[in-house]
N, C-alpha and C positions, 0 to 999 in steps of 0.2 A: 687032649681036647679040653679046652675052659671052659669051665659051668657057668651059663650068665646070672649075674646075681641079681635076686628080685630088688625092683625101687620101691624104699620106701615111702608113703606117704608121710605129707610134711605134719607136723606136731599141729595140732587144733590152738589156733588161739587163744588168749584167755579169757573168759569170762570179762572181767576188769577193763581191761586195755582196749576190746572191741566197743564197749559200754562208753567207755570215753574218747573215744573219735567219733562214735554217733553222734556224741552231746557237743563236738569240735565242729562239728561237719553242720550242725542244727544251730549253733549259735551263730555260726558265719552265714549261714545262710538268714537267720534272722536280721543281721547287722547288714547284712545286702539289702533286704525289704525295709528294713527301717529309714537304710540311707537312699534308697529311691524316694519311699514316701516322703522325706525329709525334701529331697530335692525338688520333688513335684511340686509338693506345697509351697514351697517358695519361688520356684520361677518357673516350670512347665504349667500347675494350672493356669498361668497368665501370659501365656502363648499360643497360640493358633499358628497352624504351621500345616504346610501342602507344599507335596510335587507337583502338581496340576500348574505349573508358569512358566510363561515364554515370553522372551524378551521380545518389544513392539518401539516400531519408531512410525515416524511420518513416510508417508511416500509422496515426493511433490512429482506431480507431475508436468512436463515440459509440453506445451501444444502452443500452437501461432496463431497470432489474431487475425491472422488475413492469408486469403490465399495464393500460394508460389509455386516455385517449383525448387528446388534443394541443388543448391551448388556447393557444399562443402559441409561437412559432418569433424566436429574437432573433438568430440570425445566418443569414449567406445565404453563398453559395460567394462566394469571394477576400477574405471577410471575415478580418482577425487578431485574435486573440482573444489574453486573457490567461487562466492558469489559476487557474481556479475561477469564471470568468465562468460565467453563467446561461445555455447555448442553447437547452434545451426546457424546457415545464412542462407537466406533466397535472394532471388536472382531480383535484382533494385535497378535495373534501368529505369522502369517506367516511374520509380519514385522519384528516382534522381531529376527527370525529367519536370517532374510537376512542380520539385522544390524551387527550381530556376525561375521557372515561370512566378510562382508566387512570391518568390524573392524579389523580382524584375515588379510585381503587383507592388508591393510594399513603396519599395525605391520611388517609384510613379508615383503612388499613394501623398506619401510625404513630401515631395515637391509639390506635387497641387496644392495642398495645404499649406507651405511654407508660403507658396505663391499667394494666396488668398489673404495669408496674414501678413503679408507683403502691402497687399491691394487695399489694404484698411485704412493705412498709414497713408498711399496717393488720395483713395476717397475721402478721408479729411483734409487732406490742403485742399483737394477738387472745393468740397465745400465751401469752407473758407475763403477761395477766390471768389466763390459765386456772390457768398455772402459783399464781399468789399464790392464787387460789382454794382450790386443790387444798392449797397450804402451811398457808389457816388452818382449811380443814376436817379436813386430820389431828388441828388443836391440838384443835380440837372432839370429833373421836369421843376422844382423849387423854384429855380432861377429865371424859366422859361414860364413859369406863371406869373410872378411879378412885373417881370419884360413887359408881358400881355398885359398885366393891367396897368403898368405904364401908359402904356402903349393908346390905349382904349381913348382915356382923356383927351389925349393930347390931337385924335381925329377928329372928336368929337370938338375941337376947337379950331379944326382947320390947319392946325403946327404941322401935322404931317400924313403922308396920302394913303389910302386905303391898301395899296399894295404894301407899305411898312407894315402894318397892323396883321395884312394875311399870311406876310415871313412868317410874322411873330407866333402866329397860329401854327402854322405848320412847323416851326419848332418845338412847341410844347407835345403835339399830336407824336412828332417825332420821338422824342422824350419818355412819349408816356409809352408809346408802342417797344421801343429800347426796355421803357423796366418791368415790364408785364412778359417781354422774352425771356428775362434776365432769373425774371423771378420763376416763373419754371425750369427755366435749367435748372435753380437751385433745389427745389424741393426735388428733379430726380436726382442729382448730387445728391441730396440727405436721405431719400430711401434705396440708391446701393450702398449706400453706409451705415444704414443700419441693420440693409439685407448681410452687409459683412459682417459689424458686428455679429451682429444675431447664429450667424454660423462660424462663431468664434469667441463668444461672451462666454469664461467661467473655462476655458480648457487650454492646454497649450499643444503644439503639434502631435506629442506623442499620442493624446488621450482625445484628440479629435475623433469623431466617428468612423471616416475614411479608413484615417491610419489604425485604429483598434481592429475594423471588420477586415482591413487588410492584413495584419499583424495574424488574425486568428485563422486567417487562410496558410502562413507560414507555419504555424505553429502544428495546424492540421496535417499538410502534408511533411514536417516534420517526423511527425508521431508514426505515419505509415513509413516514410523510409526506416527510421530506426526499428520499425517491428519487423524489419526483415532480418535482421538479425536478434537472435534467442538467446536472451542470458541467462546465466544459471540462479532463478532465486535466492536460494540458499548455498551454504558451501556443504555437500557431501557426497556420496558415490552412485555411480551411475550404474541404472541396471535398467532390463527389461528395455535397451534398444532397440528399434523397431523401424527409423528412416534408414533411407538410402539415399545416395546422391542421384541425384536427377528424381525423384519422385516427384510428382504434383502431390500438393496436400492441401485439404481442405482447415480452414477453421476449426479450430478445436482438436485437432486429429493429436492421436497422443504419440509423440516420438520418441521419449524417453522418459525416465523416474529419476530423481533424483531422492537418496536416503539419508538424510546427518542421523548419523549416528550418535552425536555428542547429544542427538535429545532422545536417546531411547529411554525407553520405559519397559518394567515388567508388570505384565498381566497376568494376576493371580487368579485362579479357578478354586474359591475355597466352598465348602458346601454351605447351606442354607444355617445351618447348625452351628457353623464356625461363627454367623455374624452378630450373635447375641448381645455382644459386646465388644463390638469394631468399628471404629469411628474415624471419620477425620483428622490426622494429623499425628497418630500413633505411631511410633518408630517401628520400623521393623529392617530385617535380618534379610540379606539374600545372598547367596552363593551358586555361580554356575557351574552349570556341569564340565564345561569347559577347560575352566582354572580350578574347578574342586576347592576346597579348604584355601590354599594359599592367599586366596580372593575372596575377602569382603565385603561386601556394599553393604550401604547403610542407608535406608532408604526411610520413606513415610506413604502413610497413606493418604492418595491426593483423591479419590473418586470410587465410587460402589456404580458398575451399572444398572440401567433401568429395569433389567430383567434376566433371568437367567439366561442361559447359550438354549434352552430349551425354546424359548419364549422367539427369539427372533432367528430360526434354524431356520434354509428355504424349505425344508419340510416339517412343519412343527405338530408335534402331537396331538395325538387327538383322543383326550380324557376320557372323552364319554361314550367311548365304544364299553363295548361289554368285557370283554376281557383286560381289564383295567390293572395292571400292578403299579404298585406304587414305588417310586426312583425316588434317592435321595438328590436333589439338585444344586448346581452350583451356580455362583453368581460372581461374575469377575468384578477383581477389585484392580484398581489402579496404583501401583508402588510407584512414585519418582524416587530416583536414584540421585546420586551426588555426582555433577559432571567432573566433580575434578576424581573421582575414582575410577568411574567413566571412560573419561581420559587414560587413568595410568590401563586401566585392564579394556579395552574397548571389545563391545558386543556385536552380535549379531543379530539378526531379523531371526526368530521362530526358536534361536537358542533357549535347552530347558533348563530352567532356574529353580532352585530350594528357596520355599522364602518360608519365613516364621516373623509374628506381626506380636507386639507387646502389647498386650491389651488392658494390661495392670490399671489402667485410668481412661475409665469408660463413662464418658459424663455427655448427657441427653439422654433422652428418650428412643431415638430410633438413628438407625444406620442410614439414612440417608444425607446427606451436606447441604447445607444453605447453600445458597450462589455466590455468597461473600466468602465462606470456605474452602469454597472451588475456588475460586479465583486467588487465593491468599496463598493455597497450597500448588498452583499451576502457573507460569507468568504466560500469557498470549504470547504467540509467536508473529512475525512479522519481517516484513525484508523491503528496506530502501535503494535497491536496483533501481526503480522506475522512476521513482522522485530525483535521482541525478539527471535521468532523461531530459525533464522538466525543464530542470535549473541551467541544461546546458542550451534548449531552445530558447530559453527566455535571453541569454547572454544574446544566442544568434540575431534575434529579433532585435535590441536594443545596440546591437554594432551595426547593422544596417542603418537604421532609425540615426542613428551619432553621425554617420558615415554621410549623410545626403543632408542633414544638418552643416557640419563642417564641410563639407566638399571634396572631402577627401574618399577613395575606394573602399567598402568594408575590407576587414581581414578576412581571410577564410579558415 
């Protein structure tokens, strides 16, 4: 049977050698605190930096200026669209119908007036006859005077008989009765020719009054046909649909959202403490949780809100009750990003973002932005959809207008 043999315990360290890994273990850990400090002082004290952000875009939304009923639905949620794409259409009989009509208005319009300024051009010859009228019936009662007094002497000497002398009379009577009709024709000749003028002095058919009040009847029922169909503002992705085909829908009714992404923004929640020295136009750092490290944006600061998330909550605090603790608060701040980064790594609405803000050059007095540094750090948005509407009614109106001018049928 084998004896087990007792374990020895292991030999005691030395004095020496334990002494000098404590001063190993104490100078690295030194050289660790140094090269933080070192770091800090150079580039973290001059950052501010939060979890507290989530990436924010626009939400346009899609609603009708007039009321229909929905015949056709062309995009559905997570669909992208481009702007000016087609997503709704209601049902355009009745506009079709009005547009005829007022087109038909126009057509008419423009031939009266053509007509009119037609009728200018006969009322001046009308004149002008009146006038040579008038010129040789003067020569006549002229002729017809002298006649007469011809005439006068020569009964008065017995040469010739009293019935000569009453011709002669009833000539002239005749004569003068002849340019006293003549001369009234003429003056109404000259006031419908001036009544034409006058509603024709200083314009030409387009910019006649007719043709304009008619023109602006096309253009009207123009603008209602085209808003039954819905284009897309902007170009980005469709959420929060909510028609159906055959719905009736009222003015303003919201049918869908549209999101471009390509303008997202992140909103920073940094505390009140962070803003000491955060201004306007300051670079900063963002990385989502999404893409992690591999991704990142480089953004600025473009806007500080008006007040904290506290300040405009639907239920917001209320200080001056008695059991009052005091909360460190935060105050969102606005980072634009770089669309062509944007572009390569693209976001989402609510996604949580790391951002850290370079504060290293903090010049003013206070965190809030002029209007001129808003506007320098943000460009306005805007969408030319409706202004081709415009430019393509004004075409229609002016092929009509050309159309009843030449005589030949507008195009359609």
């Amino acid at each position: 049977m084998n004896t087990p043999v007792d374990k020895q315990p292991p030999p005691p360290i030395p004095a020496p050698r334990r002494t000098r890994a404590l001063l190993i273990l104490t100078a690295l850990v030194a050289l660790a605190g140094l090269g933080w400090a070192a770091y800090w002082a150079l580039f973290e004290r001059h950052t501010e930096s939060t979890d507290n952000a989530y990436v924010q875009a626009p939400i346009v939304q899609v609603t009708p200026q007039m009321a229909g009923t929905v015949v056709a639905v062309h995009a559905d949620d997570t669909d992208v669209v481009s702007a000016g794409t087609v997503l709704v259409r209601l049902e355009s009989a009745d506009a079709r119908v009005a547009v005829q009509r007022a087109e038909a208005q126009l057509a008419q319009a423009v031939r009266e007036v053509r007509t009119l300024f037609g009728n200018n051009a006969t009322a001046d010859a009308s004149v002008r006859q009146r006038q040579a009228e008038v010129t040789r019936l003067r020569t006549d009662v002229a002729k017809a005077e002298e006649d007469l007094a011809r005439r006068r002497p020569l009964l008065a000497a017995g040469v010739i008989t009293t019935e000569a002398v009453q011709h002669a009379e009833a000539a002239l009577g005749s004569a003068r009765g002849a340019l006293a009709s003549a001369q009234q024709a003429l003056e109404v000749a000259e006031q419908q020719a001036a009544s034409g003028r006058l509603s024709t002095t200083g314009t030409t058919v387009e910019q006649h009054p007719r043709v304009a009040a008619a023109a602006a009847a096309v253009r009207e029922t123009y603008l209602v046909l085209q808003r039954t169909e819905l284009p897309a503002p902007v170009t980005g992705q469709v959420v929060r649909r909510v028609v159906q085909v055959g719905q009736r829908v009222a003015p303003g009714a919201m049918m869908m959202s549209l999101v471009p992404l390509e303008q997202a923004w992140v909103e920073a929640n940094f505390k009140e403490v962070q803003l000491r020295h955060m201004r306007v136009g300051q670079p900063a750092t963002v990385t989502a949780d999404l893409y992690g490290a591999q991704a990142v944006y480089h953004g600025r600061v473009s806007g500080f809100g008006a007040g904290t998330g506290a300040a405009f909550a639907l239920l917001p605090a209320q200080n001056a009750t008695g059991n009052w603790i005091k909360i460190v608060q935060r105050v969102p701040v606005r980072i634009a990003l770089d669309p062509a980064e944007v572009k390569a790594h693209p976001l989402r609405v609510g996604l949580s973002m790391q951002v850290s803000v370079d504060v290293a050059q903090a010049k003013g007095a206070a965190a809030t932005p002029t209007a001129a540094a808003a506007s320098a750090a943000r460009a306005d948005t805007q969408t030319h959809v409706f202004d081709e509407r415009t430019e393509a009614i004004d075409r229609r109106v002016r092929q009509i207008i050309g159309a009843q001018l030449s005589g030949a049928p507008p195009p359609r």
